[in-house]
N, C-alpha and C positions, 0 to 999 in steps of 0.2 A: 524710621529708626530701626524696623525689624531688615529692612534691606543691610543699610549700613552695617550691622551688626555679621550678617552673615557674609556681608562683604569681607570685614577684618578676618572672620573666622576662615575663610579661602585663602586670605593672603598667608594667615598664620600658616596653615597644612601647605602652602604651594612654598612658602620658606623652610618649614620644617620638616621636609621629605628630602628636598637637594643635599642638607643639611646633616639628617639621617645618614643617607645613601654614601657622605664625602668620608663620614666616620667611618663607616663601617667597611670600607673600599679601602681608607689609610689602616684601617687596623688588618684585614686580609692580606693587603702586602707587606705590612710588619710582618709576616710567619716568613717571607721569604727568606730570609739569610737561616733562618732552620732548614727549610727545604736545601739549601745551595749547600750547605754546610753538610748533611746529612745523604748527597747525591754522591752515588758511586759512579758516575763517569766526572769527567775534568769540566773546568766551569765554561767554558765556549760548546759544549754540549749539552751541558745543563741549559744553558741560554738558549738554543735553540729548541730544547723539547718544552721549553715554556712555553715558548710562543705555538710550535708547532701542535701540539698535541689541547693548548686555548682553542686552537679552528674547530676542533671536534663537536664541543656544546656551541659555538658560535654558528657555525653552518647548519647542525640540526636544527636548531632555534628558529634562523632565519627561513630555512626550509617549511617546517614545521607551520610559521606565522603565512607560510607562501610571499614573501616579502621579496621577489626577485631584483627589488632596487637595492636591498641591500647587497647583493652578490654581482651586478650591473652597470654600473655610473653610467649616466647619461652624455658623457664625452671625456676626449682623451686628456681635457682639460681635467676635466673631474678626478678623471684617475691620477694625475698625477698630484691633485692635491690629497686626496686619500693616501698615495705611499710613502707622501711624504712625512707623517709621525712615524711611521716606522721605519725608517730610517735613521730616526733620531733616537727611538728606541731600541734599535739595535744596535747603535752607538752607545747607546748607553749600558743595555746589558751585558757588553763587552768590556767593557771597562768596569764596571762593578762589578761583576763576578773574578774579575780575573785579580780585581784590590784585595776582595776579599782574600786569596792567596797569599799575597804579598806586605798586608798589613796588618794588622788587628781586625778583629771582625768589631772591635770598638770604634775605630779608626775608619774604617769604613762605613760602617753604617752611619757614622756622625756624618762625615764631609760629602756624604752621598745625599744627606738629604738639609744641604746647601741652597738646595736649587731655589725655594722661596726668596735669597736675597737676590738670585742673579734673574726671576723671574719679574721681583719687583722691578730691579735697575736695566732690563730688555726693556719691559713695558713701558718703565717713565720715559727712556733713550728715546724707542724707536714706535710708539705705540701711542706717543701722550696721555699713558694713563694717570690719573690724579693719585698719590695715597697724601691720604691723612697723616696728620704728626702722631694720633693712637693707634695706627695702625703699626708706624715705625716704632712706636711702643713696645706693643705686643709682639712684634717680631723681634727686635731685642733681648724682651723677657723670654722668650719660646726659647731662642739660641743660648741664653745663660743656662737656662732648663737643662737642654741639651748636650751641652758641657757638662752641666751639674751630673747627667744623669752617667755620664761616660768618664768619670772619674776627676773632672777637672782638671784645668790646663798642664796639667804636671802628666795628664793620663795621655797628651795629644804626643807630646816627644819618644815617646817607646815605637811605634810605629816607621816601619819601612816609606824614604822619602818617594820612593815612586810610587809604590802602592798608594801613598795618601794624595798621591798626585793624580792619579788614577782616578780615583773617587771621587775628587773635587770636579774632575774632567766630567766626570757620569753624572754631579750635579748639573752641571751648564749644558748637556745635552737632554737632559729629563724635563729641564726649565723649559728649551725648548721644545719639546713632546706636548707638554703642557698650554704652552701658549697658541702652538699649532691648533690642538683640539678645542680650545677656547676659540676659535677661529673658524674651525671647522663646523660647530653644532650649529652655527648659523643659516645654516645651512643644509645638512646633512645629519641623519637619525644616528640614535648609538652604533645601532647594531652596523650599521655600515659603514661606520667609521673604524671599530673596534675587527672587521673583519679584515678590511683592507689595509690599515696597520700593522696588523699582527700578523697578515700573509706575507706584506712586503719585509717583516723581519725575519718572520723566517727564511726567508729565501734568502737576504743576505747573511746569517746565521749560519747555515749548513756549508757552504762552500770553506766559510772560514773556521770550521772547527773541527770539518774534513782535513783541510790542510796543518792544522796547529796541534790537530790531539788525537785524530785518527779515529779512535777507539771513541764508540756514539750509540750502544749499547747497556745497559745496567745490567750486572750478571744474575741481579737475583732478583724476585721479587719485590723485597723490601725497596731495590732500586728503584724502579717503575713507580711504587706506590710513593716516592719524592717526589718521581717529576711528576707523577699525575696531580700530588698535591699540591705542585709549584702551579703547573698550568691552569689545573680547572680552579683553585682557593682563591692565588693568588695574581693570578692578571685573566683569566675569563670574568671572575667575581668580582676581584678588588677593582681593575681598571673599567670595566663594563659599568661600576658604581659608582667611581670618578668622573667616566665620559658624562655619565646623565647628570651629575653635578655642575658640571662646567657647563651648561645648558642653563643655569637658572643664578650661578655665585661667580664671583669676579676672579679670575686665574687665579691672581695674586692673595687673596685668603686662601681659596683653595689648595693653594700648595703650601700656607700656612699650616691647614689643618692636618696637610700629611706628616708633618714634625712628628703627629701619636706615631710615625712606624716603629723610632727607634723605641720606643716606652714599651710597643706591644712585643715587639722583638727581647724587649731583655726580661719580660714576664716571660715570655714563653722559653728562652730561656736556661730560666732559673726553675722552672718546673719540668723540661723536659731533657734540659742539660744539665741541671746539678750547678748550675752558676747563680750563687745566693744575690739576693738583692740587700745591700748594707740600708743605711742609714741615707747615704747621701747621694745612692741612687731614688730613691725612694722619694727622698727633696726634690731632685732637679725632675721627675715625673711630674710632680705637682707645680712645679715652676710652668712647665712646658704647658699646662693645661691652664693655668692663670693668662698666660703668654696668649694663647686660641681669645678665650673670651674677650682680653681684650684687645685684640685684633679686631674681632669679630664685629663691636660696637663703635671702633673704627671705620 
């Protein structure tokens, strides 16, 4: 009896850490459209010092651990499956950053993080993965949430049509990002996933924002300390927290559970923007997190 017992209590902590780690990885990239918002260079710069200036604590780390398979892949096979999330993420923070521009940063952050339905419908297409009729629940409820929390559907039409095309665009390549690394930990550790990802976007990152915006510099201070807070908060932190997740939970909640970015994003804010949260933003948050659990049990 004393085995079994400690049996469950393993399973519990080996569920409840992934678990931890998906929150707390969705709520460090919810800060981002603060950071983007608040970056004094143009956003295909911003994008690239994300990623670029994430290698910094990622290489020391792996350094640090002497972990040279994380900076190494064992074949050229290897390496091309390592570059290829970042790819997908650099597709993606191209087109999000540049929505943001172009539509509401309501608008944006809503149809950006889309990607759980176009993750589920990749995965049943071409993946045969199973969902549950509670799981289509729960992602239904999360998505009214997420309307609710973004002014409801009268709030989607103000919004520029290409910007929100944009966005929808950065959904379906993040899905993919997603289902890649779901794919990849089978395999291969965080840190070496998260290094060769994020190197291979940077690198297509700088080329294209050399040509689009030129100027890849923040004049001051306060500049820098965005993008450091863009890269080390939110994708060294947030993504690094997400890869170990998808290691132990099914893509497709897991990109559920990222739905809290827009919730953590419009706290933040309304505390650090002076952008109040009414009544029925306030609702459609608690919708979004009814929406998780019952995913979750799905």
């Amino acid at each position: 009896m004393s085995k079994l017992i400690r049996s469950d209590a393993a399973k519990a902590v080996d569920n409840g850490i992934p678990l931890a780690a998906l929150i707390l990885g969705g709520a460090a990239i919810g800060g981002s459209p603060i950071f983007v918002r608040l970056s004094e260079v143009g956003p295909l710069a911003t994008a690239f010092w994300r990623v670029a200036l994430a290698l910094i604590p990622l290489l020391i780390f792996a350094l640090a651990r002497r972990e040279k398979s994380a900076i190494r892949p064992a074949s050229l096979a290897d390496s091309f499956m390592l570059v290829l999330p970042g790819l997908f993420l650099a597709t993606d923070l191209v087109t999000w950053h540049l929505s943001i521009h172009m539509t509401s940063v309501a608008n944006a952050t809503l149809l950006a993080n889309l990607a759980p339905i176009f993750v589920a419908v990749i995965g049943w297409l071409f993946l045969r993965a199973q969902i549950s009729g509670l799981f289509l629940l729960g992602l239904a409820t999360a998505m009214v949430g997420i309307v609710t929390l973004k002014g409801g559907l009268a709030g989607l039409a103000h919004g520029d049509l290409r910007g929100d095309g944009l966005a929808t665009v950065a959904a379906l390549f993040y899905a993919g990002y997603i289902l890649v690394i779901g794919r990849l930990r089978s395999r291969f550790d965080t840190l070496q996933i998260m290094i060769w990802s994020t190197a291979a976007a940077a690198v297509c990152l700088l080329p294209i924002a050399l040509l689009a915006e030129g100027v890849m510099l923040p004049p001051s201070l306060f500049g820098w300390s965005m993008l450091i807070g863009l890269a080390f908060i939110s994708h060294a932190g947030g993504q690094v927290a997400i890869t170990y997740a998808l290691a132990y939970l099914p893509p497709a909640f897991s990109s559920l559970t990222l739905l809290l970015q827009p919730v953590v994003a419009a706290i933040l804010a309304w505390i650090l923007l002076a952008e109040a949260i009414g009544p029925l933003q306030a609702i459609g948050g608690a919708v979004v997190l009814v929406g998780i659990l019952v995913a979750r049990r799905g």
